[in-house]
N, C-alpha and C positions, 0 to 999 in steps of 0.2 A: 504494500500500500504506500501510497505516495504520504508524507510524513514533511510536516510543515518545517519550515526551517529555523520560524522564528523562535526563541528562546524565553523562557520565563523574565517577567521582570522582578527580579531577584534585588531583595533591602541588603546591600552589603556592609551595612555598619551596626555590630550589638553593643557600642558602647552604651556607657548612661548617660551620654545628650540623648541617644535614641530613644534610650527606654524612659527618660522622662517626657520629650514630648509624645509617646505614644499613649502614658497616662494622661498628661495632659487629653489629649485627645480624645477618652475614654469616655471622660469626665464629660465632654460638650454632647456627646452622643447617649446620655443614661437615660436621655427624654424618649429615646428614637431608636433604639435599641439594633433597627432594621437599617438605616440610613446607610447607606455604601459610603466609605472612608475616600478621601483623595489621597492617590498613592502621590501624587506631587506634595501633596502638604509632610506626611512622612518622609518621605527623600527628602526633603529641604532642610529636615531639623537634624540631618545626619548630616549634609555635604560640608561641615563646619569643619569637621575633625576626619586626617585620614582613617579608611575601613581598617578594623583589627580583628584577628585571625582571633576564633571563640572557640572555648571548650563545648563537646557536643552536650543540649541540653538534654535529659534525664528527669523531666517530671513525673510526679506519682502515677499511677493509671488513673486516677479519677480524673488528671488535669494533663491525659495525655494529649487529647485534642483542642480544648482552647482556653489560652489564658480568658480570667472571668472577672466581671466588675459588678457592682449592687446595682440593682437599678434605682429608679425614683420610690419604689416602694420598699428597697430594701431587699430585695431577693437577690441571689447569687445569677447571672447570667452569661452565657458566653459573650466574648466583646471580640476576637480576632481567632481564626482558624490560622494553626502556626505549622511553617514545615521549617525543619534546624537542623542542620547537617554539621553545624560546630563553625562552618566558614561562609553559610550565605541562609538568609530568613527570608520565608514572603508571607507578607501579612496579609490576609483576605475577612471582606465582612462576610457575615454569619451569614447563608442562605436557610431559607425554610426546607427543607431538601432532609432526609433520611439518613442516618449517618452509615455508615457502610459495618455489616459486622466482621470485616475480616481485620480490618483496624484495628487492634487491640491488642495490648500487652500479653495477654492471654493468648493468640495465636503463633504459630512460630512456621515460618516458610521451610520446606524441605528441600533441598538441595541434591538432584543427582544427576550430574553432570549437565545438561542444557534443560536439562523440565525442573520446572519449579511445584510447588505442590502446598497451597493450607493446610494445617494440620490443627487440630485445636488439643487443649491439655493432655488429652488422656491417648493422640497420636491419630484422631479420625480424622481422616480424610476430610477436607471444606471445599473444593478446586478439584479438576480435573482437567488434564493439558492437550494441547492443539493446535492447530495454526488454520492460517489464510493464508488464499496463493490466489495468482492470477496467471497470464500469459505469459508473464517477467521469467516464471519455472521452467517455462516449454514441460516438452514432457513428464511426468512423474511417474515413477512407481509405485503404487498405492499399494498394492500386497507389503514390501521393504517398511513403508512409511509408518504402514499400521501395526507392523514388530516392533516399532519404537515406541511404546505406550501412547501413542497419539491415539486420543477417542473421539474426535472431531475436527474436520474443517471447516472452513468456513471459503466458497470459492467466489472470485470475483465472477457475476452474471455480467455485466456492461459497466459505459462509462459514456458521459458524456462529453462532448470533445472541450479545454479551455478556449480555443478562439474560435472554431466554429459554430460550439454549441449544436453538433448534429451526435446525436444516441450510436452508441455501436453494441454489438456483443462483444464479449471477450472471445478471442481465438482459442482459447480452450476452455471456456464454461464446460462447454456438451463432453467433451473428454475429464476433465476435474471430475466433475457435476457424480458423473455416474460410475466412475474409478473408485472416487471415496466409497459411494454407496456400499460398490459389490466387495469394497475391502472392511466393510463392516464397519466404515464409520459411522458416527450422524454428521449429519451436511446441510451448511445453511448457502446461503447466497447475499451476496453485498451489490449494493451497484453506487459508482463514484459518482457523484453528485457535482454537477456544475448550474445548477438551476437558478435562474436570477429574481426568477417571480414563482409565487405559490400554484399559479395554472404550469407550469413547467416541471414543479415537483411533484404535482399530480399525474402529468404525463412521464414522467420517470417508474414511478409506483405504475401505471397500468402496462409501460413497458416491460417492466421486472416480472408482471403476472402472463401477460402473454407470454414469455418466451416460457413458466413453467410449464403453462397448458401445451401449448403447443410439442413439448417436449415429453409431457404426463410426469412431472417433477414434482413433487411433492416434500419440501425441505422441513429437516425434521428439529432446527431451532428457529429461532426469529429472524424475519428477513432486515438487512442492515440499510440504513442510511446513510451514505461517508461521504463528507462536503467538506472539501480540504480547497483551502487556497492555495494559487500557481506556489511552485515553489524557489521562482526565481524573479527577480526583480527585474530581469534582463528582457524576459518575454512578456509579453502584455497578454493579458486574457481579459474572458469576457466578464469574469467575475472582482477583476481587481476592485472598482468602486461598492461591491458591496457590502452593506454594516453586519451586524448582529442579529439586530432584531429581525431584519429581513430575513437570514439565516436560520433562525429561530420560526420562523413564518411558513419558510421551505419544507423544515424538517418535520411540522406539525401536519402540513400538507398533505406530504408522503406517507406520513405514519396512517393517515385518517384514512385514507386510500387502502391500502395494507391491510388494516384490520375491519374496513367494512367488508372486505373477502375474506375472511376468518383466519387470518394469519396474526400472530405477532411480529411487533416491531423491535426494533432495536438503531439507536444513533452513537455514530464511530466519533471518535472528537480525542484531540491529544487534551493536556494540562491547560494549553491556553489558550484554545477553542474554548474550552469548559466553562471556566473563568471570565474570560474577557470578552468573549462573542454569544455565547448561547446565553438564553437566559432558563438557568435552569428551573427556575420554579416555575416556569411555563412548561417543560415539559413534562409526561408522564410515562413515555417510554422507557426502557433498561437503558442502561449507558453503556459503553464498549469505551472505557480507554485507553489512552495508546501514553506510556511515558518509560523511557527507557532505564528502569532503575533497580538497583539490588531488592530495592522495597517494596510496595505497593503502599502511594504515598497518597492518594484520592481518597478522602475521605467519607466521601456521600456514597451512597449505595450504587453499585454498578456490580452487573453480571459477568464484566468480561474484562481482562487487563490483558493487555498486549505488552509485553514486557521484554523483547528482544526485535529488533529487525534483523539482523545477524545472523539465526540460528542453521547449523549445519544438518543434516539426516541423511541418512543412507537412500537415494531413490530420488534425490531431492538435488539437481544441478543449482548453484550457487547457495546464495541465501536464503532465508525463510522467516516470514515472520511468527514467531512465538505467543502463545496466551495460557493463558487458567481464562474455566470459568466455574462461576459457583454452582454447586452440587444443588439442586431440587429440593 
């Protein structure tokens, strides 16, 4: 999957000018609990002093997700969702949004060799691993693929073109599609989204359903939405001037589309897509995110992490991209 280029906007300074205008800050917002913070007013009150290298933070589990202030009545409430790697923070306001249960102190990731795995206390299984592939793979071996504990792909069905904005299939949907099946995966279908208006994302969602029928496909997770900007500055597309909420507008389109034909939905989004462009309390679809990290560092509830573009497999010509998704 094509994978945005842009980079988090990362608070790089923990000293105590930071940490006190961010109380500061707290304090203006205890009325409004909800109000979204200006990440320029925080960067300002740091650019005084050069960034200093921090010890990684280690809060209790109760206050593992977000530092907390009183509100106007007195109650304890969250005030910033905090990610802290010891050498860069990004401060985000609270959304109304589910919190994710694989977040927790209490989970621990399993490690063997390129599959990752949730595990909860007592060593159960939470996650189960898999990938997505598109035409990038050419050929695959899906008997090979499915020896390597992969229990699901997920294959690119289409894409719509960045500058000319005309729908294509993938050159190997129909081979993916039905390779996974016979090799005993389960198989969903994604299609790349370049839709500028909401009658465009409706016509992506009935393209994604013809080419099932037509095929007699029947995919046995949720079909995906993935609305990724060009990933180059260099080339212009047809989606370069479009905002969030527009985005947001597309992917609600698509999903409504989707599941008035009895399908489930699902929308793809890296870290800041999620953040900066969508607005998630509008949506109600699962989430798929994509952020490339030892952790899973998404806090709000999502069904699927994409946690390697990179990965190697047997049957599998170059790269591959990698996920978990959560167990039923």
């Amino acid at each position: 999957m094509l994978i945005l280029a842009g980079l988090f906007l990362y608070l790089t300074n923990e000293n105590s000018n930071l940490k006190r205008r961010v109380s500061e800050l707290e304090q203006q917002t205890q009325s409004t609990s909800n109000e979204e913070v200006s990440f320029s007013e925080i960067t300002a009150a740091s650019e005084t002093e050069p960034a200093q290298e921090t010890s990684p933070v280690q809060p209790a589990a109760s206050d593992s997700i977000f530092e907390k202030y009183k509100d106007e009545n007195g109650e304890i409430v969250p005030a910033w969702v905090i990610y802290d790697n010891g050498n860069e923070r990004l401060d985000l306001p609270v959304i109304d949004k589910p919190l994710s249960k694989l977040v927790s102190p209490d989970n621990q990731i399993a490690v063997d060799g390129i599959k990752r795995e949730f595990r909860d206390m007592s060593g159960a299984p939470l996650t189960r691993f898999g990938i997505d592939v598109s035409q990038h793979q050419d050929v695959i071996d899906w008997e090979k693929v499915a020896e390597q504990d992969v229990t699901f792909a997920y294959v690119r069905l289409g894409y719509r073109g960045y500058e000319t904005g005309r729908m294509v299939t993938d050159n190997f949907f129909l081979a993916n599609f039905t390779g996974a099946k016979e090799a005993g995966l389960d198989t969903g279908v994604y299609f790349f989204s370049q839709a500028i208006t909401e009658d465009e994302a409706r016509e992506e969602a009935e393209f994604v359903l013809t080419k099932l029928n037509e095929n007699g496909f029947e995919p046995d997770l949720p079909i995906v939405f993935d609305w990724e900007q060009h990933p180059s500055g260099d080339d212009p597309a047809r989606t370069d001037d479009i905002d969030g909420d527009i985005q947001t507008e597309c992917a609600r389109a698509f999903s409504e589309v989707i599941r008035e034909n009895g399908y489930d939905c699902m929308v793809y989004m890296n870290m800041r897509t999620a953040f900066f462009r969508y607005d998630l309390e509008e949506m109600d679809d699962d989430i798929w995110i994509a952020d490339y990290s030892d952790e899973d560092r998404f806090i709000y509830e999502h069904k699927m992490w994409q946690y390697s573009q990179s990965g190697v497999l047997d049957g599998i010509n170059g790269f591959v991209d990698l996920n978990v998704m959560t167990l039923d």
